[in-house]
Structures are given as C-alpha cells and as structure tokens.
C-alpha positions in Angstrom: 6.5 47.1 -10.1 5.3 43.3 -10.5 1.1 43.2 -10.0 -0.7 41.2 -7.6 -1.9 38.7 -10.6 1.8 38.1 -11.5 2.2 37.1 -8.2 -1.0 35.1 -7.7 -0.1 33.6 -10.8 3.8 32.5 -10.2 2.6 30.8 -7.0 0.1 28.7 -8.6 1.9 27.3 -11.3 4.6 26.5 -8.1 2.0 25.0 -6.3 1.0 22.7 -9.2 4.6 21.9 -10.1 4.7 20.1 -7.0 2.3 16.5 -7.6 1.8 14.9 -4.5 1.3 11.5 -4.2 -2.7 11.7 -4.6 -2.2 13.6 -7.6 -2.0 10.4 -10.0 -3.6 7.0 -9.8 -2.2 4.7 -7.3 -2.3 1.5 -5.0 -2.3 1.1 -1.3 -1.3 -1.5 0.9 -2.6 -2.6 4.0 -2.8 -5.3 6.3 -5.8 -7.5 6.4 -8.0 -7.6 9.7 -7.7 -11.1 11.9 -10.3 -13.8 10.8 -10.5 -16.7 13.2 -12.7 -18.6 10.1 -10.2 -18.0 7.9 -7.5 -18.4 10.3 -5.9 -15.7 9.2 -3.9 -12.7 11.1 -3.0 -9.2 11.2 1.0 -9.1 9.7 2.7 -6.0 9.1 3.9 -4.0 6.0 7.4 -3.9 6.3 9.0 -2.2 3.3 8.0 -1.5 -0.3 10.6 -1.8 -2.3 13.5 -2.1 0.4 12.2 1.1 2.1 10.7 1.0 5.8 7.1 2.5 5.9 6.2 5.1 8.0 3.0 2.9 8.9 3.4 -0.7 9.5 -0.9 -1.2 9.0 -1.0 0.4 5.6 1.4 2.0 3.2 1.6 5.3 1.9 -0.4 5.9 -2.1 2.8 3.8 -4.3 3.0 4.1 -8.4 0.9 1.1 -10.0 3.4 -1.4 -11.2 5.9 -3.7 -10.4 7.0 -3.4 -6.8 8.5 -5.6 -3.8 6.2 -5.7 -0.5 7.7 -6.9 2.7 5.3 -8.4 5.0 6.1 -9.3 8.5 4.2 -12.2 10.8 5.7 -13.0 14.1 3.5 -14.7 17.0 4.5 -14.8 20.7 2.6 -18.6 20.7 5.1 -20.5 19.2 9.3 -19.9 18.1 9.4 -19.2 14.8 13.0 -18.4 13.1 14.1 -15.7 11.9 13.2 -17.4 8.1 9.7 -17.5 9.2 8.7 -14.1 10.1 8.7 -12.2 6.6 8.1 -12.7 3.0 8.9 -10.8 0.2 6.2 -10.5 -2.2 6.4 -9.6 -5.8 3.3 -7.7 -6.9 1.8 -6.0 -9.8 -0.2 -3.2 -8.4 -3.0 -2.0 -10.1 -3.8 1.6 -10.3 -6.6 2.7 -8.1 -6.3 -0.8 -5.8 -6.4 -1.5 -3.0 -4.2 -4.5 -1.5 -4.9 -6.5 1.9 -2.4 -8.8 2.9 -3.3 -11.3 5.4 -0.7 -14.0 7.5 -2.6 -17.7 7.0 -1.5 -20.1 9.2 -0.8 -23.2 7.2 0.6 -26.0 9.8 2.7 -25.3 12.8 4.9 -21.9 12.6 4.7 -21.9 8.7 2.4 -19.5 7.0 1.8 -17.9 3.7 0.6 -14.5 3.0 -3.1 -14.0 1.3 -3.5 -11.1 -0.9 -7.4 -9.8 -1.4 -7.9 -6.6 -3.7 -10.5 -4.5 -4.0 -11.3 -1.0 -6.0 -10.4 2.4 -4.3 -13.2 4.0 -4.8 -12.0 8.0 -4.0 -8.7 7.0 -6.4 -11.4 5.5 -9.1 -14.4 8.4 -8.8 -10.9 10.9 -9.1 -9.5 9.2 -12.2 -12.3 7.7 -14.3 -11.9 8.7 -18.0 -14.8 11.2 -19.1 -16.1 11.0 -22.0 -18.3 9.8 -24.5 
C-alpha cells in the first residue's frame, strides 16, 4: 500500500519538474505607448524569433540572449509598401529587462524603430543573488 506522503511527495517533484516560463530570469517585449513630442507610435510585436505572438502589445517572458523581434508599423494616413511596414531587429536581451519598442517617424512613410529598456523589477526582486 503506497502512503499519503509518497504520494504528496511524487506530485511535487512533478510539479517542479515542469519550469514555467517565470521560473528563470527573462526579458519582455512590449510596444511603447504613442508620444506626439517624440513623434513616436504604438507598432506591434510581430514574432520573436520567426514565431507569431499570442499578444501583438507585449510578448510572452523569452530566454535572455540573442533573439530576432519583428515589429510591425502600418498607418492608414499615408501608402506605405509592403517594405515599410516591419523590421526585423536583432537584440541581445538582457535578463530581467524590459524592452519597449516604439515606430519613429523619420520623413514621409519611413520610420525606424526606438528601443527603450528598463529593469523588471518582480523578475529582479525574484532573482537577485543573496548573499554576503
């Protein structure tokens, strides 16, 4: 007859044998709010690393490290072509980082994508090394 603490304790070490994505340190990405001063807009998140995300205003926690970002800008105001709506951007993300990616408007239909970073604080406060 198995006990109840051979039980309890098979389905915790399942439990923990399964790291979800929050389990590690990681990086977000997200795109940036609209600022008029900056003349910057709202683009969308596309795909990381060639995969569609599930949420086109922020990505789901990815790996620090090297990784593809698609980021999409299209604007009813004027045509663009279908070379000017998205970019493929090469980052380095940085563990416990937030990225926000915002569509400046350069001259005309052309724009370039601004990248601002900032610390994740719940992903920092989790994984800070203790210690003396």
């Amino acid at each position: 007859m198995i006990s109840h603490r051979a039980i309890a304790g098979a389905a915790f070490v399942a439990l923990n044998a399964v790291a979800g994505p929050y389990d590690q340190p990681y990086a977000i990405v997200e795109a940036a709010d609209a600022s008029k001063v900056r003349e910057e807009f709202t683009p969308s998140i596309s795909q990381v690393d060639g995969k569609s995300t599930r949420n086109t205003r922020r990505s789901d926690p990815i790996t620090p490290g090297k990784h593809q970002v698609t980021v999409r800008f299209e604007t009813s105001r004027v045509a663009q072509s279908p070379g000017e709506i998205a970019r493929v951007l090469d980052m380095d993300l940085e563990a416990c980082t937030l990225y926000r990616i915002a569509a400046h408007r350069v001259e005309g239909v052309n724009w370039e994508p601004k990248v601002y970073s900032e610390p994740l604080g719940e992903c920092v406060k989790k994984f800070a090394k203790k210690g003396g």
